[in-house]
BASE-681220 format. One record per residue (C-alpha): x, y, z. Coordinates in steps of 0.02 Angstrom, whole numbers, plus 50000, padded with zeros to 5 digits. Layout:
XYZ
...
This chain:
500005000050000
500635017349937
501105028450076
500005043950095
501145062350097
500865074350227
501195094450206
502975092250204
503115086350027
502605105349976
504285109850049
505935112349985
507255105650140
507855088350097
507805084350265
505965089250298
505645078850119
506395066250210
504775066550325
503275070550195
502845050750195
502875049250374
501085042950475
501485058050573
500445074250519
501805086850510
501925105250480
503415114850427
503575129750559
502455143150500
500915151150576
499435139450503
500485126950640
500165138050768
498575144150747
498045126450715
498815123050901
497665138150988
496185132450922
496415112150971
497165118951132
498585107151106
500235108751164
501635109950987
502935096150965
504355103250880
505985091250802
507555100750742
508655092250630
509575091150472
509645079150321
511325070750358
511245068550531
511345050850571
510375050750748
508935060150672
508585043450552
508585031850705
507325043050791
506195044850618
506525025350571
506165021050785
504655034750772
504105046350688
503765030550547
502915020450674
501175020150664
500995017250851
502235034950888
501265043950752
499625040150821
500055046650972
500815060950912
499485066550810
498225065150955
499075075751093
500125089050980
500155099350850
501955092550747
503135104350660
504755097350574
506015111450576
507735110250453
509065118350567
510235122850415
508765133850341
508355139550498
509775142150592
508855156550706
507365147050780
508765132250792
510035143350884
508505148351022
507685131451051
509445123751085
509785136051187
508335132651293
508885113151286
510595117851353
509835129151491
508725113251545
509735098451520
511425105251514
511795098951360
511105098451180
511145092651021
510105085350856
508935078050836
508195090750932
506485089651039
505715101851106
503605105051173
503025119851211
501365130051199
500295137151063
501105153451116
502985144751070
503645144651257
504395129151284
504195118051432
505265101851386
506685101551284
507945084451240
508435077051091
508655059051039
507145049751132
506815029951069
505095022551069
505025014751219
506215019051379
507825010651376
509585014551473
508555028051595
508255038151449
506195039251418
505255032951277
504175042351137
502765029651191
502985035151400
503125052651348
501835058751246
500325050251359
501355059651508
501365074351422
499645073451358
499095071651539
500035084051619
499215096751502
497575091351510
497315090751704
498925098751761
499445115151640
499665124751770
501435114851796
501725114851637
501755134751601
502655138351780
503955126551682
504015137551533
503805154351609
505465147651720
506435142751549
505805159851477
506455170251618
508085159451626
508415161951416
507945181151452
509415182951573
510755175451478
512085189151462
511715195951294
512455213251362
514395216351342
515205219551507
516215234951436
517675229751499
518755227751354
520095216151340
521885214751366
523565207351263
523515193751376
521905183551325
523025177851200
524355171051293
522835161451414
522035156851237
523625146851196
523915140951388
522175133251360
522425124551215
523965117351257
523235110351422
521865102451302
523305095751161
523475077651137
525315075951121
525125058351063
523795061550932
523465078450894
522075089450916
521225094351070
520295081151198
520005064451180
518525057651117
517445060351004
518795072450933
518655086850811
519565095650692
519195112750750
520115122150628
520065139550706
521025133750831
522375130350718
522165147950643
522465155550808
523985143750847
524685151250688
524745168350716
525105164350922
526765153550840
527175168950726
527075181950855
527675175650999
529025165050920
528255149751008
529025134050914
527815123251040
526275129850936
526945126150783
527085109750836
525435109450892
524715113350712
525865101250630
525625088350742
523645089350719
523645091450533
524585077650496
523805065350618
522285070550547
522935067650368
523465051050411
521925047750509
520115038850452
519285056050454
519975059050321
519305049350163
520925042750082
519905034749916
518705049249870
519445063149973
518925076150100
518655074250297
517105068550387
516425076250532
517225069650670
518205056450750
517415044450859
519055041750954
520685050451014
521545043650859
520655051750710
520495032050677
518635030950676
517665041750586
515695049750599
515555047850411
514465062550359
515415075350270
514955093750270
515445107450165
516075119450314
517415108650367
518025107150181
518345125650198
518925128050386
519995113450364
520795115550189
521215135850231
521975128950389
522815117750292
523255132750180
524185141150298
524875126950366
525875125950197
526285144750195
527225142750379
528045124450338
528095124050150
527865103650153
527035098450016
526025086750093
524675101750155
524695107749985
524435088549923
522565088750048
522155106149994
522005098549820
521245081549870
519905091649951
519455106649818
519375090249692
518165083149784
517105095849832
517045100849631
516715083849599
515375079749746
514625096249805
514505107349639
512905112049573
512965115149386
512375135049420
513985134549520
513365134949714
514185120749828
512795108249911
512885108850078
513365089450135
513605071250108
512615060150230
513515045950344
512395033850304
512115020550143
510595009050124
510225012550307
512015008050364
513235022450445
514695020550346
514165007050221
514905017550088
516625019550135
516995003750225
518104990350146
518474969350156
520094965550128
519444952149994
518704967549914
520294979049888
520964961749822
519674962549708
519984976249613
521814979549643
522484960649609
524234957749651
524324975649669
523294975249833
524644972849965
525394987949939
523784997749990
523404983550137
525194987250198
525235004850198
523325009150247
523124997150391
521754983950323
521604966650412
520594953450355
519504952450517
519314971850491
520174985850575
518444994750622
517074992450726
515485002350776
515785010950947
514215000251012
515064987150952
516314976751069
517064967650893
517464969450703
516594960750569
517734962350450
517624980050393
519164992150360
519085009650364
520715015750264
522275026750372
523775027050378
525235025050508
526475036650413
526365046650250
526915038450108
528625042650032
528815053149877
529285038049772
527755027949838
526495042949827
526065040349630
525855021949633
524715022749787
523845037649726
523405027449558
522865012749651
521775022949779
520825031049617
520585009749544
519875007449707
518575027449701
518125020149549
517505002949606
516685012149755
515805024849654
514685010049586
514145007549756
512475015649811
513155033149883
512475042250036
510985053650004
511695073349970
511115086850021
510975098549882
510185113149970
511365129649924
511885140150097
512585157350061
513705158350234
514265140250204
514645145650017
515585159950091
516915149750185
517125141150035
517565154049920
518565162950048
519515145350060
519655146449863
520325159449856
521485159449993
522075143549896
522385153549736
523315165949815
524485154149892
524555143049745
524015150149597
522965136949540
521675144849415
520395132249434
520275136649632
519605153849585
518695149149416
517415139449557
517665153749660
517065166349548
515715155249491
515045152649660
514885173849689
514265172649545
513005161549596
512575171949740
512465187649647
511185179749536
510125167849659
510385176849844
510775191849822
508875205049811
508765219549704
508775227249888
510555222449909
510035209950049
510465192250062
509255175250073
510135161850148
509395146350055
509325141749856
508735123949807
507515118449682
507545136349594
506945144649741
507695156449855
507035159650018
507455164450213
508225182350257
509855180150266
510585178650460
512375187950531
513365171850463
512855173350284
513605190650274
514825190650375
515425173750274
514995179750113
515945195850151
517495184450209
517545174550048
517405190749955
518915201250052
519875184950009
519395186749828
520005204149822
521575200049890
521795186149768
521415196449612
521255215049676
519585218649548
518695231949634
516915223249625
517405209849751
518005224249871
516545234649824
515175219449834
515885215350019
515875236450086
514075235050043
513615220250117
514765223350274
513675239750264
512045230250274
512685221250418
513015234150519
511155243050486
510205228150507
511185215550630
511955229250763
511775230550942
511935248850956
511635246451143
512865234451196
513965230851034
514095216150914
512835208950806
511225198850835
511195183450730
509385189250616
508955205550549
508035220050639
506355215750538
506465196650548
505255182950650
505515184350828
505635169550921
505615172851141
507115180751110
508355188950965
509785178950972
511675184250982
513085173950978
514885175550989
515565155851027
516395146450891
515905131150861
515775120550746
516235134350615
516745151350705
515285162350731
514735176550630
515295189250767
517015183550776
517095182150574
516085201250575
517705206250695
519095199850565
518005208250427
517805224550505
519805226250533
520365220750369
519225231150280
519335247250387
521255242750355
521255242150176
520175256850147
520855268750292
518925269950335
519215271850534
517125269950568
517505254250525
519185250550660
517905261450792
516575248550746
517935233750784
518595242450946
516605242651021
516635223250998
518085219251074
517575231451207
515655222851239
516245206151213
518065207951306
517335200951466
516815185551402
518245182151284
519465183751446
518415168251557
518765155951428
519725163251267
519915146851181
518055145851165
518385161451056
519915154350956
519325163650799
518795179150896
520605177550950
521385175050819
520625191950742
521335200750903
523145199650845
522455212850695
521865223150853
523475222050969
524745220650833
525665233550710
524675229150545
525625233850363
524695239850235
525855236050082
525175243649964
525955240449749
525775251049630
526265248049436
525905235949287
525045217049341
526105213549170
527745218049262
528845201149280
529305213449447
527625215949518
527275196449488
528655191849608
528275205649741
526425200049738
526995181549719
527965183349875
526705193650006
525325180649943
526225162549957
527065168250149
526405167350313
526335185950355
524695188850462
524735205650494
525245211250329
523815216050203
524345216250017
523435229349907
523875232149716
523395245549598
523555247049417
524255262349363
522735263849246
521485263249402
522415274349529
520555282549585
520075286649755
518375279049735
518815265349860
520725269149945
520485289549967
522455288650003
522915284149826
522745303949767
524195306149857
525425292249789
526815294349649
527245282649560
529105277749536
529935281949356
530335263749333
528565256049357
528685248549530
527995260349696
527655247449866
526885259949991
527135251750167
525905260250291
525565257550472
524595266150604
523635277550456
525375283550380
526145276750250
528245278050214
528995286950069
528785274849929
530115260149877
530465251249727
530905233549763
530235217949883
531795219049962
531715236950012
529905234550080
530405218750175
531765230650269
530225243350320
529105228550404
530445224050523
529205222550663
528115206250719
């Protein structure tokens, strides 16, 4: 018998798609929902997830496909399915209020609450029936359904408790500023946390956290700390090595499921392509080992092979699971690499760790079943690299015939953003024209599909439609990416595009009363509270990103409203970044542009100039992180954007490098070398 759809197949998410055949009558979030809950006078059910997340199919495939759960369900609530990568607002606020209950949070997220969207219970994974302590969706919902019938009262002294709590979360800045050392106590934190065995930072599950890297960089360059350096090479290259990263088809899954980077989550997102590979980026530019420059590659191939839309967008993620199995698609019997590799098999058993009785097992599980997920114990020499690398693409090949995990193929502009700026990061460093061919096409993109006549951002394309105002991450991300594009090919509409949008930011996103940014716009839904966040997770957060923005640009265009607009962050948020700095690694990591001399080298002549090639060759492929590069052709020198340019000569041979600091510049020079002398400072 045919299943019957429910109102979810009108929508656009994958994930809620994933749900439209489901016995369970759900709504997307909107106000029909709502008003449909007033006038049952039932309490709302609300589940938060995404497409790809693996924990969110057990509960659906336990649940919400049971007819037993679904009846239920559809007696005692009003259901809403909410996709927490299209809306990352209502997402942010409900887990907040699941972190202020439970301590803790995470997806799939469950939340009730009334008609009137106050919540009064808030967890996340629940199973049908009660196992290990943990309730069941079949104990719940009569509990629930019972409570509110002949004991609301309790229920709404609950959620007026839970309101009051969110209300008082310290939203306000203490004023206090911030001083130099936060980032000596960011690195002191970090290293407590570093795995000198394995890399990275705590022990299980482990994640790549990229920013912190970022912020070990510039600590390493400024303080002359040879103990973060090792830090960041010790991670990346455990991590290289490791099973998150996939060694046949390339790029890194989510997480590691133990302190060795051994055992992978499988699902692979596009944000820690980016974070990653510009980590990884400047990895190269401070160590010059061609191995970091080997990944970067790996990874931009896969992500234009995997997550490209034809119209040029990336797609958002790869799930973890195949034909209902976590991992299915990237697991391996040995009799299976022997399969397709022949004789030539023992090579790639040798070097990437496969047993016949399997080198991996479930983390439920106590044994293996034969399954091998590919690492390796050391990187491959150069005279072994080739051979391996042609017998790792025999064996992408077999694999690609294998069913693949579902994609996600919704387009998100701040995702896209860290991409781009990751492109084109990788261009400058490398000069690899394909890196910023995709990059152009995917601002392109953006331009065309998310970008209003208004000059305002949506945040999510799929399916030909745009929708969803835009939140603080998509510009701040989208500006990122597009500072990174200037500096990569110094065309004026990438610098122009990202004023305007940094512009927007600041009218619609500011907190004029206590600094910062909220994470929607000043006209969007609002949901018990507007949210404002300034933690880096995951990816770093669109304050902390905002921050770097605001003092590169106001940098690069001597626009000090900008470097005032900086200096109130810091300021509101100062307080909070002291208590626990490495929370705030990216944040951080922008803070050496606040407490360090930053160079504005600025190069005037003929791109054509074999002279000007080196000089800009040479500021783009080095570490220098509080240097910012800035070229003008002779035929463009107009103060439309840099006001300071009316007053430059030019130098009778071609070749002017301007090397300002502190909003003055030094007489002009004519050669790298001569420049080099002027930034003697770190």
């Amino acid at each position: 018998m045919s299943k019957k759809a429910n109102r979810l197949i009108k929508e656009k998410s994958p994930y809620l798609l994933q749900h439209a055949y489901n016995p369970v009558n759900w709504y997307a979030w909107s106000d029909e929902a709502f008003a449909k809950a007033k006038e049952e006078d039932k309490p709302v059910f609300l589940s938060i997830g995404y497409s790809t997340c693996h924990w969110c199919h057990v509960m659906e495939k336990e649940s919400f496909e049971d007819p037993e759960v679904a009846a239920l369900m559809n007696d005692a609530f009003v259901n809403i399915k909410l996709d927490r990568e299209e809306r990352p607002d209502i997402d942010h606020v409900y887990m907040s209020v699941c972190q202020l209950v439970n301590g803790s949070g995470g997806w799939p997220l469950t939340v009730i609450m009334t008609p009137n969207k106050l919540p009064f219970l808030a967890g996340t994974y629940f199973p049908k029936t009660g196992r290990m302590n943990r309730i069941g969706m079949m104990e719940l919902i009569p509990r629930v359904k019972e409570a509110w019938l002949n004991n609301r009262e309790q229920l709404l002294n609950s959620a007026d408790q839970i309101y009051s709590a969110l209300l008082s979360t310290p939203y306000e800045g203490s004023g206090e500023g911030v001083e130099r050392e936060v980032l000596k106590k960011c690195f002191s934190h970090l290293e407590e946390r570093f795995d000198n065995e394995f890399g990275g930072f705590g022990m299980s599950p482990k994640f790549p956290t990229p920013q912190n890297i970022l912020f070990l960089n510039r600590y390493g360059y400024f303080s002359e700390s040879g103990e973060a350096k090792r830090m960041v090479m010790k991670t990346l290259k455990e991590m290289i090595k490791g099973g998150i990263y996939d060694h046949v088809g390339y790029g890194f899954h989510r997480y590691s499921t133990d302190k060795k980077w051994l055992l992978p989550h499988f699902e692979k997102m596009l944000y820690d392509q980016a974070t990653i590979s510009y980590a990884l980026i400047e990895g190269y530019e401070i160590s010059k080992d061609e191995i970091f420059k080997e990944k970067v590659c790996e990874i931009f191939e896969y992500v234009f092979r995997n997550l490209t839309s034809k119209e040029g967008g990336f797609y958002s993620a790869e799930d973890a699971d195949s034909e209902g199995v976590e991992g299915k698609f990237y697991l391996w019997k040995e009799n299976e690499i022997i399969d397709v590799l022949g004789e030539g098999a023992e090579e790639i058993i040798s070097a990437y760790n496969v047993k016949e009785k399997g080198n991996f097992s479930d983390p439920f599980k106590e044994e293996t079943d034969g399954d091998n997920i590919l690492y390796l114990t050391e990187i491959p020499t150069t005279e072994k690299k080739q051979g391996i690398k042609n017998k790792l693409a025999q064996l992408r090949e077999a694999r690609d015939k294998r069913i693949r995990p579902h994609l996600d193929d919704k387009i998100l502009t701040d995702w896209n953003g860290l991409m781009i700026a990751s492109l084109a990061k990788g261009y400058q460093t490398f000069g690899e024209e394909k890196f910023l061919r995709y990059a152009v096409n995917a601002i392109n993109f953006i331009e065309n599909k998310l970008l209003t006549k208004e000059g305002k951002l949506l945040h999510r394309y799929r399916g030909g439609e745009s929708a969803f105002m835009g939140t603080l991450d998509d510009y701040a991300f989208i500006v990122f990416g597009l500072i990174e594009m200037y500096l990569g090919t110094f065309q004026k509409r990438y610098i122009k595009l990202a004023l305007l949008l940094n512009r927007v930011m600041i009218e619609d996103f500011s907190d004029s009363a206590n600094g910062g940014f909220y994470l929607t716009p000043v006209n969007a839904e609002k949901v018990l509270v507007r949210p404002k966040e300034v933690y880096d997770g995951a990816i770093p957060s669109g304050n902390s990103v905002a921050l770097f923005n605001l003092l590169r640009l106001g940098y690069l265009t001597g626009d000090p409203t900008l470097l005032e607009t900086a200096n109130r962050m810091i300021k509101n948020f100062g307080g909070q970044i002291m208590q626990s700095p490495s929370s705030y690694s990216f944040f951080s990591s922008a803070l050496y542009l606040y407490f360090e001399k930053v160079y504005e080298v600025v190069v005037i002549g003929e791109s054509t100039n074999p002279e000007i090639e080196r000089i800009l060759y040479y500021f783009r492929s080095n570490y220098l992180p509080n240097v910012l590069l800035n070229f003008i052709e002779l035929s463009e020198m107009k103060a439309d954007i840099f006001p300071f340019v009316k007053d430059f000569e030019v130098h009778k041979d071609g070749v002017s490098i301007y090397v300002c600091s502190d909003f003055k510049c030094n007489l002009p020079v004519d050669s790298l070398e001569k420049a080099l002398l002027l930034i003697n400072e770190k």
